[in-house]
N, C-alpha and C positions, 0 to 999 in steps of 0.2 A: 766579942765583936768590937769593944768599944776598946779595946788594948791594943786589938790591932790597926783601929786608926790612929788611935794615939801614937802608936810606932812610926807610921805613916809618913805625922804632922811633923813629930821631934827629931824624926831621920833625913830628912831633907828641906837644904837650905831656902830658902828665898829666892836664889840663885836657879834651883832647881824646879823652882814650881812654877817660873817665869820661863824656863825654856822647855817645860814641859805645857805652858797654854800655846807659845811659840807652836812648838813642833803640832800640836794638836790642831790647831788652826790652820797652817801651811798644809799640812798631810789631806784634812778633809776638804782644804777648798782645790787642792791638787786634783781627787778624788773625783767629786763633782763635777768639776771642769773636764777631768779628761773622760768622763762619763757622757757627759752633754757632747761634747765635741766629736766623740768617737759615733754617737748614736744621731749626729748629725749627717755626719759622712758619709755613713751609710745608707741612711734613707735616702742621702741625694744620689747615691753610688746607683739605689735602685729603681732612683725613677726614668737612672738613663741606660738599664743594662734590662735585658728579657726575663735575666735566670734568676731564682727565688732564693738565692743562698745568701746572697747582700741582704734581701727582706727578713731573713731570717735571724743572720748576725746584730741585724740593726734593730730586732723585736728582744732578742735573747737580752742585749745591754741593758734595753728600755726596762727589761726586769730585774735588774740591780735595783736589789732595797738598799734605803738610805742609813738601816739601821747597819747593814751589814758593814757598809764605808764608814758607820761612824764609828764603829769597835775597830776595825782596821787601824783608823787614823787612832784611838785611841790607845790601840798596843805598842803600835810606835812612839807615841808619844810617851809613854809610861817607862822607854829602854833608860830616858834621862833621870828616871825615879828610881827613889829606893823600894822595891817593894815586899811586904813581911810577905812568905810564903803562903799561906793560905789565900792571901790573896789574890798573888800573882797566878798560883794552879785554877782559882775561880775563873779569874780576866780567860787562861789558855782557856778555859772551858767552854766559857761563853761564845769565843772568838772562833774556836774550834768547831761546835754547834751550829755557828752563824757561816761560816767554810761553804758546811758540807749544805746548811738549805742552799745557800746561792748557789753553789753546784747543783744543786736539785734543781733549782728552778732552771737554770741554762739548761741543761740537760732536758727539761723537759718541754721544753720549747724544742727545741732540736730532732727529738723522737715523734713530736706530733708534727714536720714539718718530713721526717723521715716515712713515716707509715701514711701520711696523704699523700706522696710523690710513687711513694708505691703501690699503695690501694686505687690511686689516678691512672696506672700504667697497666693494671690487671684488672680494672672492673669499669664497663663503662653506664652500666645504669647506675644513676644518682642515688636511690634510696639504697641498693645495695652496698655502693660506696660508702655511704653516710653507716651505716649499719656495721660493717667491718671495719671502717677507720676507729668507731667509736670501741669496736669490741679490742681491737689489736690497740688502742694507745690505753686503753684501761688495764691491761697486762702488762703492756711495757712499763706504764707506772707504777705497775705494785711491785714489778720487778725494781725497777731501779731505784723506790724510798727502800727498799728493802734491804739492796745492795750497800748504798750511802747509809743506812741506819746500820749496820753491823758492824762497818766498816769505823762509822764514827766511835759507835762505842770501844772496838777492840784499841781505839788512836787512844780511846779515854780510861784505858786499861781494863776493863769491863771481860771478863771471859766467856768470847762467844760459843765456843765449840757446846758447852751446854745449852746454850740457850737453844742455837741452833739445833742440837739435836730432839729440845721440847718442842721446837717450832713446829719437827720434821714428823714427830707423835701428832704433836694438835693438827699439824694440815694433810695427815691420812686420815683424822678421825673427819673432819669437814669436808676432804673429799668424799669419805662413802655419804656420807646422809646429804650434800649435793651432787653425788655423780648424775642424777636424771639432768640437772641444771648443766653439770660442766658437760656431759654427753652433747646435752641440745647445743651448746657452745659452740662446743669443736666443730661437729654437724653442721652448724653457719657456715665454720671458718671455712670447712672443706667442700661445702656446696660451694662457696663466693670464690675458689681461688681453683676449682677442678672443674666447674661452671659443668655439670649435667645436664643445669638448665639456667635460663636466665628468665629476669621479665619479661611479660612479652610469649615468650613460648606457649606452644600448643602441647596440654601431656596429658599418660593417662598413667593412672597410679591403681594397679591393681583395676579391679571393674569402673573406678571414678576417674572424673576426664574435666578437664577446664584449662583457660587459661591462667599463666603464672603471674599475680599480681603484686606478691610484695614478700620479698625472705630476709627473715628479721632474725634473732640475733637464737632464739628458743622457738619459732614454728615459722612456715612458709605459709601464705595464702593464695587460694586457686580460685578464682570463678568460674563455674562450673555451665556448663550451655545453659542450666534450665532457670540461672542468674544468683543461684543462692552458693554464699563463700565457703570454699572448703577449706579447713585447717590442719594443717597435718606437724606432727612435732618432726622437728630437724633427723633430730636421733633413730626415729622412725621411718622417716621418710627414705633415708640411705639404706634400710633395710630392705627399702620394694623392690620389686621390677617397675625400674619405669621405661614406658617410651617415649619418644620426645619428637611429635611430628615435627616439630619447625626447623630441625635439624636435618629432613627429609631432601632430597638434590630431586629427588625423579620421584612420581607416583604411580605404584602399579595397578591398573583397573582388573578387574575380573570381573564377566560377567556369562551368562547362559542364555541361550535361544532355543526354545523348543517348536519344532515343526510336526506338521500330523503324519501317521503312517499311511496314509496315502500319496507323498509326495513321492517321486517317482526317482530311480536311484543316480538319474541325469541330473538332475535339479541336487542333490543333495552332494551330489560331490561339485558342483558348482559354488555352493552354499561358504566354503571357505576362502575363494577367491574374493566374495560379494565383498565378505566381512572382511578382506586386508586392503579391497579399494576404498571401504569407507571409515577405515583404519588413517590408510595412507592422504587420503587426501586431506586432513588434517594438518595445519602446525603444529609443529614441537610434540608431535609423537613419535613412536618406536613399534611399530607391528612387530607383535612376540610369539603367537602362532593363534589354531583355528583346529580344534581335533571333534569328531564325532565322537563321541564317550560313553553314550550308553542307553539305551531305551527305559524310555519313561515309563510312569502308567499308564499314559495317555499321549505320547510325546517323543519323539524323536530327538537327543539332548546334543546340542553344541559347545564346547566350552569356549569361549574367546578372553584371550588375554593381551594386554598391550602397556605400555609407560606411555604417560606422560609428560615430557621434559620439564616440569617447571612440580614447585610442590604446592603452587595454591589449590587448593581444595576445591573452592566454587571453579576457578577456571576447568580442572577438570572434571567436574560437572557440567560445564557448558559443555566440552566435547564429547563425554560421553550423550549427550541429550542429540546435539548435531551426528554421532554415528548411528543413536536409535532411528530418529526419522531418516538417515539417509537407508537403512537397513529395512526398514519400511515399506518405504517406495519402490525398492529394488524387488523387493519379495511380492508385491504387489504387481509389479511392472514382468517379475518372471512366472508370476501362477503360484507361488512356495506361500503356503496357509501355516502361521503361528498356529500352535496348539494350545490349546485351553480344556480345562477337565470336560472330559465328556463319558456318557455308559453307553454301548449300544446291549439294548435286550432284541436275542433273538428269539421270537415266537412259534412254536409248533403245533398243529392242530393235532390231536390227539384220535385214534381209529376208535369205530363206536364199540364200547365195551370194554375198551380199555382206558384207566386210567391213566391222565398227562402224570409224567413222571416231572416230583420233583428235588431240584440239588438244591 
């Protein structure tokens, strides 16, 4: 080390180490300036324009490190130099190294302003957002030191094809003993970007049923009607059946009326017009039909079916409620008796000497 400064000091002039502090000087305050000036312009650029691409060139510059400008100005400055070989392969090295981080760093300004202008235009609940931005820019960046780190070394004559091909061993062996992790991963990415459901949503997953409170990056959470959180892992979750009321346009009610068998067979085919008046006279319904079906044990059964135009749930509760009492009154107002469990025993007096027979 000390021979090859000494070649250094004794290989050039006076002359030379004077236009070598020159050029070093002029280069980094060049550097700086047009650094300051550039990262000027742009943030004035975007205090007067809507679009985010000025905010972004103008954040990318602000992240020039100063170390990287000062190897810069130093490689130039050093063309006036004699320099011994190993030296000069160190300097490319260093400067080389320092290249590709400031490429890294631009670059990753860039992809975190790329993957929130698209995870903004495909997801509009906030914690889903925040949950996929962070999972999509943590990929993009292991991709891209990854790419810039190969890259550099192959520039530094380093031979990647093995490495690479060690890499490509070690990251199937880290895939199987994290595939439950990388599963639940993907699981996120393709709940948040194929939206089965979003927050907010009304669902039922297998026999459990809640609302959708928060889908995170490894499980989704439900609150559940009876108020305690269900957890379900991502990976798992894409395996159910799920339904998803809130996705619902129209609600179809179903419901049964049973009348006694003594209602008289006038009364009972009257019995479907009752139910499509107090069907129709409703908003935002759809009379869907009215069929006799079948006798009861005790009961004469009616099926009645109808939509709902709207999919709130209490709303059509309130109208089912407003079609029972109109249905009510009406049966009431025509003589027709709802059926409710009843036995009739019939009695026989038995002839003297014989025993009453029994079933």
């Amino acid at each position: 080390m000390i021979d090859i400064f000494w070649e250094l000091l004794t290989n050039n002039s006076g002359t030379a180490w004077i236009a070598f502090a020159v050029s070093f000087g002029v280069v980094l305050a060049i550097l700086l300036g047009l650094r300051k000036l550039l990262v000027r312009y742009f943030t004035r650029l975007a205090e007067r324009t809507t679009t985010r691409i000025d905010d972004v060139l103008a954040q990318s510059l602000g992240r020039t490190k100063f170390i990287f400008l000062l190897l810069i100005a130093l490689w130039f400055a050093c063309r006036s130099l004699y320099l011994p070989v190993p030296l000069a392969k160190t300097l490319n090295v260093f400067v080389l190294l320092a290249l590709f981080f400031q490429m890294g760093l631009w670059l990753n300004t860039i992809l975190a302003y790329i993957v929130e202008h698209f995870v903004r235009l495909e997801i509009e609940e906030e914690s889903s957002r925040l949950a996929t931005s962070t999972a999509l820019t943590f990929l993009g960046r292991l991709v891209l030191w990854s790419v810039l780190l190969l890259v550099a070394l192959e520039n530094l004559g380093v031979d990647v094809t093995s490495l690479v091909t060690g890499l490509g061993i070690g990251g199937i062996a880290v895939a199987l003993a994290a595939q439950n992790i990388l599963g639940d991963l993907f699981a996120s990415l393709s709940i948040l970007f194929d939206k089965p459901f979003v927050v907010g949503d009304f669902v039922v997953i297998d026999n459990l049923l809640g609302t959708v409170e928060h889908i995170g990056l490894k499980t989704t959470r439900v609150r559940s009607l009876s108020g305690e959180q269900l957890i379900f892992s991502n990976n798992d979750l894409l395996r159910s059946r799920i339904k998803n009321y809130k996705r619902m346009q129209e609600r179809r009610m179903v419901f049964s009326v049973g009348v006694t068998y003594q209602t008289p067979p006038d009364k009972l085919r009257a019995i479907p017009d009752i139910v499509r008046e107090a069907i129709e006279r409703q908003e935002e319904t759809r009379f869907d039909r009215c069929h006799f079906v079948s006798y009861g044990d005790f009961s004469l059964i009616f099926e009645i079916v109808y939509w709902v135009l709207r999919p709130d749930y209490n709303f059509a509760l309130d109208v089912q409620q407003v079609v029972n009492l109109f249905l009510y009154e009406r049966f009431e107002q025509e003589g027709i008796e709802f059926a409710y469990p009843t036995r009739t025993i019939y009695l026989a007096s038995a002839e003297p000497g014989n025993a009453p027979v029994m079933n």
